[in-house]
N, C-alpha and C positions, 0 to 999 in steps of 0.2 A: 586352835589349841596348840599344832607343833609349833606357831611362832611364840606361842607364851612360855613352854617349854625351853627353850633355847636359848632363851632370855636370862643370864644371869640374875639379875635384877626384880623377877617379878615370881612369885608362889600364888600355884591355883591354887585355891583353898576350900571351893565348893563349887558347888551347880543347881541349879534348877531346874525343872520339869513337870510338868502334870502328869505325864506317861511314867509308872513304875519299871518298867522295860528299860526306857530308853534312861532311867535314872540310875538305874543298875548295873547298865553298860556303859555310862560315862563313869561311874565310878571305878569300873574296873578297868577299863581302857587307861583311864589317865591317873588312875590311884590315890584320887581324891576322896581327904577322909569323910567330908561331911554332904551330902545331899539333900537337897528339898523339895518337895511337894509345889510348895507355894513359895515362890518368890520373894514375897514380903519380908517370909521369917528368915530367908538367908541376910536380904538386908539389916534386918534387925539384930541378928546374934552374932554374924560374921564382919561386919562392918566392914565392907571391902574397900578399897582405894580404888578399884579398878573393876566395869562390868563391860561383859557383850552382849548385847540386847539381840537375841536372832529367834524370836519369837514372830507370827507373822504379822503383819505393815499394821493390820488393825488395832494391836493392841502396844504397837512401840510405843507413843506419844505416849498415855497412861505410866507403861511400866518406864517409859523415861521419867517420869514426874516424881513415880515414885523414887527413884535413885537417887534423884538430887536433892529429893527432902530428906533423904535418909543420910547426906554428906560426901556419897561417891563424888572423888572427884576426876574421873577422865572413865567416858564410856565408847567401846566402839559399835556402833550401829547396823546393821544390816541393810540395806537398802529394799525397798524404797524408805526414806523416814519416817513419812505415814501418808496416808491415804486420803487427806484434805488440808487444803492450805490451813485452814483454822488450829488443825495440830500438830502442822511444822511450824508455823508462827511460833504457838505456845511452846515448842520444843525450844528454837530458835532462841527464845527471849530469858527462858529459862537457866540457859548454857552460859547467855551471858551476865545474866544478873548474879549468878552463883561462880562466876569463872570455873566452869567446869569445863576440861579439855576433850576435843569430841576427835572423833575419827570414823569417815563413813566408808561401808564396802564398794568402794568403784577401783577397782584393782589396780585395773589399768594407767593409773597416773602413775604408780610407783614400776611401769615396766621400762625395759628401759628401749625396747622398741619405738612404743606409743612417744617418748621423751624423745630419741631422735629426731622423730617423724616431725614432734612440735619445731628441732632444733635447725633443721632441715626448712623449715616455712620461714623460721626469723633470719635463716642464710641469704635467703630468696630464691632458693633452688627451683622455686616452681611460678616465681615472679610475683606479680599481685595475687593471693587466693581469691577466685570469682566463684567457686560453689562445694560443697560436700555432698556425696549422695552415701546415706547408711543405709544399709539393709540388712535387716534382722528380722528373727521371727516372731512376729504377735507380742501382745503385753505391754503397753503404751508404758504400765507402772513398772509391771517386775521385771522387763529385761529393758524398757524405753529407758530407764533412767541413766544404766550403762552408757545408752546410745548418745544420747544429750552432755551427760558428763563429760563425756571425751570429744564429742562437737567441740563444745564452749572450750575446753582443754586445747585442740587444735587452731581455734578459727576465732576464741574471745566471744560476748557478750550474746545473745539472742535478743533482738527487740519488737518481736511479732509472731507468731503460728498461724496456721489455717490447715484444717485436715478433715476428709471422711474416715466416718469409721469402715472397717471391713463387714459390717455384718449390721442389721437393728440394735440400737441401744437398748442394753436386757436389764431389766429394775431386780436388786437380788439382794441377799443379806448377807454381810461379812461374817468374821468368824465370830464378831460380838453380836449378832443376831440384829443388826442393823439397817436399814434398808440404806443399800450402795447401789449402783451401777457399777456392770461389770466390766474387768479391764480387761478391756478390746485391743484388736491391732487398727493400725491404719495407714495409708496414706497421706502425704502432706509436703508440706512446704515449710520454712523457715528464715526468719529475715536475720541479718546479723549486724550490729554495730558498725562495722568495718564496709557493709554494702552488700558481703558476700553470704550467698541465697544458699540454703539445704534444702535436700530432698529425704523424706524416709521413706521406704516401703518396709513397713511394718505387718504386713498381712498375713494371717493365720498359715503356716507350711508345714509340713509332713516331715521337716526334716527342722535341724536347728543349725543357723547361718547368722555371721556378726561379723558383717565388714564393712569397712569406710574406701569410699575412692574420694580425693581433693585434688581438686581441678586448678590451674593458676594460667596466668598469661603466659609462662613458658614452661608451662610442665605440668605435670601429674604427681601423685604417689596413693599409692594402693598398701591397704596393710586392713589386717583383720584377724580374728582368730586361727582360721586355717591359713592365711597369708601374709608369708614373709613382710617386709616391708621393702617396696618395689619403690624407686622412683625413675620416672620416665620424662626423657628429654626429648625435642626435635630433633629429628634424623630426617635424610633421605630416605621417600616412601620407597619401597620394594620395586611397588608398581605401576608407579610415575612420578617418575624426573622431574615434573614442575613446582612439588611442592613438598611440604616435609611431614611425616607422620609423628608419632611419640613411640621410642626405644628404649628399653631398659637400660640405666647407667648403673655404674660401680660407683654408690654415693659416699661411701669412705675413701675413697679416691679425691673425685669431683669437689667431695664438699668434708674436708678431715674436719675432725670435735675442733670444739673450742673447748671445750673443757670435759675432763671424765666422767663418766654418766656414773653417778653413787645411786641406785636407787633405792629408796626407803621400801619402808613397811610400815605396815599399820604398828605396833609393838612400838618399833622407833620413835614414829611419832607420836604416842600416847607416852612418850618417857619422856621426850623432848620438852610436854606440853605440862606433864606434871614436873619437871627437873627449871626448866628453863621459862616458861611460861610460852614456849613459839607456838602460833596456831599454824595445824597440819595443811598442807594443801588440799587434804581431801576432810574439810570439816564440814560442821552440821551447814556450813553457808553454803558450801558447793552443794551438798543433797539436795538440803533447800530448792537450791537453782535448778537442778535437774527437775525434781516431780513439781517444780512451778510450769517447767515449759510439756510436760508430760499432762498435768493437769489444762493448761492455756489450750491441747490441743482436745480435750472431752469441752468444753467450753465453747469451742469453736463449733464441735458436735451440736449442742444446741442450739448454736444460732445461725445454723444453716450451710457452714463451711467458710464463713466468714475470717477476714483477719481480725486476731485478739492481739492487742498490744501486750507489752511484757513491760514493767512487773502488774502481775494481777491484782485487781480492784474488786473487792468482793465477791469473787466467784466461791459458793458454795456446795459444789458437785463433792460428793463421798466416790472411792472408788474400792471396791470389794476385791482385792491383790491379795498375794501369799507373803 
């Protein structure tokens, strides 16, 4: 909401919620004249150009459909899209058939750390990339989709998963009173176009952690929420002479821009895409690709921790996320 705010160009004009509480406080927080109960009737009396769908993963797809029948044209999404490939497809095809301009929440493409980091790998600071390990806590859907976005972001395409889960696959009902499976953490593996292998440890922790290390033929870099972004060269080990460790360098030194990092916003690109027709870097195709390889790895879950090639071929697994 404060980037809509900010926005020359764009007037909130209402909200929705089923919660009277929280309909009452968004009206007064943001000083929005009109509020709704039910969704449908904002779409119908309000006729917005512009929605954010941040209702939980179960009921995106639906309240997507509705949007676009009602003429909205640029929505921003919350992540994950939805909660089986069957209703990101439908999203997917929707967006296009209607040219409607999409914009999904994975942040992190618009930082301009994470864009270094990517700008740093095509330098070849760190030489061939040969692997990525992320680690984050639990949630294959709600927080894995981050994880995977900003892989493929760093390192290009996924063409394979294989994973355990952290705990027994638990049979449970979404918020649509559905029977889903629930979104687990896990460990795993990842193949990538380019050759080079990922690792997740995904597993249930007591605390909340999201960081990437990417390994290369001559180098490292480390970067994550609580950490900077680090890239590390061969040096002289400390502790012997005969070979070389990995040291922290000054990579605006070593490796100056090629060009100034602008980074967008969701706002931008949803003007851009209603003004100009450009599709966002972060649209409904990159979501897509995230909860494809998020899904690829519950999939693997059923067939015994097997490799699942990518893109998926009828896997029908529901997953019950927030």
């Amino acid at each position: 909401m404060g980037h809509y705010r900010k926005s020359r160009k764009i007037v909130v004009v209402a909200g929705a919620d089923t919660d009277r509480e929280r309909r009452e406080d968004f009206k007064r927080r943001w000083r929005v004249k009109h509020v709704y109960r039910d969704y449908r009737e904002l779409l119908a009396l309000e006729r917005p150009d512009i929605v954010s769908l941040t209702a939980y993963a179960p009921q995106r797809h639906i309240m997507f459909k509705h949007c676009v029948e009602a003429g909205v044209k640029a929505i921003w999404l919350e992540k994950a899209i939805a909660t089986s490939l069957r209703g990101a497809r439908s999203m997917v095809r929707l967006a296009e058939k209607h040219g409607v301009t999409t914009v999904v929440n994975h942040p992190r493409r618009w930082s301009p750390k994470y864009i270094r980091a990517r700008e740093l790998i095509e330098l070849g600071a760190i030489g061939v990339p040969e692997a990525i390990v992320s680690t984050f806590s639990g949630n294959l859907i709600h927080t894995g989709t981050h994880a995977f976005d900003m892989m493929r972001f760093l390192l290009g395409e996924v063409v394979a998963v294989r994973g355990t889960p952290d705990c027994d696959l638990e049979l449970t009902h979404d918020s649509t009173g559905k029977h889903a499976v629930a979104d687990l953490g896990a460990s795993g593996s990842l193949r990538f176009a380019n050759g080079a292998i990922g690792t997740i440890n995904a597993r249930a922790k007591d605390y909340f952690v999201f960081e990437f290390e990417i390994l290369g033929s001559a180098g490292a870099i480390r970067i994550g929420n609580s950490t900077p972004l680090t890239l590390q060269k061969p040096a002289p080990a400390p502790y012997a002479s005969h070979f070389e460790d990995l040291a922290t360098l000054d990579h605006a030194t070593a490796y100056p821009r090629r060009r100034r990092i602008r980074p967008g916003s969701a706002v931008s690109d949803l003007l851009s895409g209603l003004t100009r027709g450009v599709e966002s870097a972060n649209s409904i195709n990159q979501g897509f690709k995230a909860l494809e390889i998020a899904l690829g790895f519950h999939e693997s879950f059923r067939i015994g921790g097997e490799w699942v090639p990518l893109p998926l071929v009828g896997a029908s697994v529901k997953i019950d996320s927030r």
